[in-house]
C-alpha positions as CSV (number, residue, x, y, z in Angstrom):
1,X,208.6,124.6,61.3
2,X,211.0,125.7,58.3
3,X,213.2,128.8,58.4
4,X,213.7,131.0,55.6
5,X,216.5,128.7,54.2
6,X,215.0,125.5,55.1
7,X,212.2,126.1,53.0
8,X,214.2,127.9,50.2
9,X,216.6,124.5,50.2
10,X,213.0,122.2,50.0
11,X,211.8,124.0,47.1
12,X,215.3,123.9,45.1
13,X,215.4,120.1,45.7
14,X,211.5,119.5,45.1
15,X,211.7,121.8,41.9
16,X,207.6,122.5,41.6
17,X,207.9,125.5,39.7
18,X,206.0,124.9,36.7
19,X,202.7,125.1,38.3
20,X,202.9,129.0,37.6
21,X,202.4,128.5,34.1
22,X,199.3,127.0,35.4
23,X,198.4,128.6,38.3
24,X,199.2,132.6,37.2
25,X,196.2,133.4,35.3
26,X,194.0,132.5,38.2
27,X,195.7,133.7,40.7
28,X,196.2,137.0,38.6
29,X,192.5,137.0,38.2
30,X,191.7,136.7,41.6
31,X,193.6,139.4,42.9
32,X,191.8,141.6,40.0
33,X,189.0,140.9,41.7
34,X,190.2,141.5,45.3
35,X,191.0,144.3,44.3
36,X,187.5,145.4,42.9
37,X,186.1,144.7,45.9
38,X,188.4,146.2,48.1
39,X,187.4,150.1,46.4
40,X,183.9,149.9,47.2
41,X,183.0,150.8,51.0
42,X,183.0,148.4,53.4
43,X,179.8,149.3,55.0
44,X,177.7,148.2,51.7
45,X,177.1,145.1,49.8
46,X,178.5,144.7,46.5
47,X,176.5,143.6,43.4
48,X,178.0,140.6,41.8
49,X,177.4,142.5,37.9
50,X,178.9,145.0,39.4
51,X,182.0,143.7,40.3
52,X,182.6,141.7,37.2
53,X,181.8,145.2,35.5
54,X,184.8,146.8,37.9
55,X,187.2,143.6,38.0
56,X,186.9,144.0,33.8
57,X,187.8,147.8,34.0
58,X,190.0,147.0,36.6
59,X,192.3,144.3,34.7
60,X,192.2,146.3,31.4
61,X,194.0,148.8,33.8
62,X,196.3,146.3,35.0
63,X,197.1,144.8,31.6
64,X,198.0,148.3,30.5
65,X,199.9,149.3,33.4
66,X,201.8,145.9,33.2
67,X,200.4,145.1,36.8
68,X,200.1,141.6,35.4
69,X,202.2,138.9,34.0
70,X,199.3,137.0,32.1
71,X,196.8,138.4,29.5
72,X,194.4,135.5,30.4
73,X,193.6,136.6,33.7
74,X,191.4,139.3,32.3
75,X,188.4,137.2,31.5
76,X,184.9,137.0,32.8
77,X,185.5,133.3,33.1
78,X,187.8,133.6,35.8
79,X,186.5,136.9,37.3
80,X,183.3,134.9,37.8
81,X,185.0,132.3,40.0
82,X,187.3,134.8,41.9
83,X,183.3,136.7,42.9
84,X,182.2,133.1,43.3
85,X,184.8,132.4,46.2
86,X,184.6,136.1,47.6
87,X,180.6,135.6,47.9
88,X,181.7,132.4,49.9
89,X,183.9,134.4,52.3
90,X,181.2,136.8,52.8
91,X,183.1,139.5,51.3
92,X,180.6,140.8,48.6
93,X,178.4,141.7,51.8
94,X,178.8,144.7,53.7
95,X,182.9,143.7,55.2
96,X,185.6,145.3,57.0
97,X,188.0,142.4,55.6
98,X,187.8,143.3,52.1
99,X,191.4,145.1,52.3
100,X,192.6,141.8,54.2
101,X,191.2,139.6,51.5
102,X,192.9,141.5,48.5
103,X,196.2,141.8,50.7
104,X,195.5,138.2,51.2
105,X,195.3,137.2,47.5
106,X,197.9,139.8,46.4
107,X,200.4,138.0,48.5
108,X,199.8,135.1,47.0
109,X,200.3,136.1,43.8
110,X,204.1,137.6,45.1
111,X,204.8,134.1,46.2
112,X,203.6,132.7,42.8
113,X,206.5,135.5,40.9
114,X,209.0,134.9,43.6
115,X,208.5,131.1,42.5
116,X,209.1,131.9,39.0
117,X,212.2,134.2,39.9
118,X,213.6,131.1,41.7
119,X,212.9,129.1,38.5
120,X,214.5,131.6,36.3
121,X,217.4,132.1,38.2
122,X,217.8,127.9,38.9
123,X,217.5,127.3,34.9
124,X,219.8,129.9,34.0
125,X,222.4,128.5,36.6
126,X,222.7,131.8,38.8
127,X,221.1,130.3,41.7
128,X,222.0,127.1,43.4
């Protein structure tokens, strides 16, 4: 298992940081989502129109707020996929893990910017 600097040292030497160009709008879009899901009670099952129609509110929000780094996440394209794979975890039925699956996907999406901060600062020569 890696420590903190062991794993910080393998991504400087691997360099696979331009996957977030990639990978952000997704991942942006997903936690949208999560966090759609995550407002409505936990005890009740959650309409898949209905989402979309909070996830859209939701990243307009975002956008506006600067919650988000990429414009692209707010589409219905990838809001539909984010509802498709939280319909696979059984989250769009009545859940107690919806706050776990939006922490889950929120984290992820920190990784993905600390990433990119890593990039930056390795391009503009303050890291090593």
């Amino acid at each position: 298992q890696l420590d903190a600097g062991s794993a910080r040292d393998l991504l400087v030497a691997a360099r696979p940081f331009r996957s977030g160009a990639v990978l952000k709008p997704f991942l942006e879009a997903y936690r949208i989502v999560a966090d759609a899901v995550a407002i409505f009670p936990p005890d009740t099952a959650v309409d898949q129109a209905e989402l979309l129609e909070a996830s859209i509110a939701l990243g307009k929000q975002y956008e506006a707020q600067r919650k988000i780094q990429s414009v692209e996440s707010v589409s219905t394209v990838l809001f539909d996929s984010a509802i498709k794979l939280a319909a696979n975890r059984g989250i769009l039925e009545a859940s107690a893990t919806r706050s776990e699956f939006a922490a889950d996907i929120t984290a992820i999406v920190s990784h993905l910017y600390a990433l990119e901060a890593l990039e930056a600062g390795l391009d503009a020569g303050i890291t090593s």
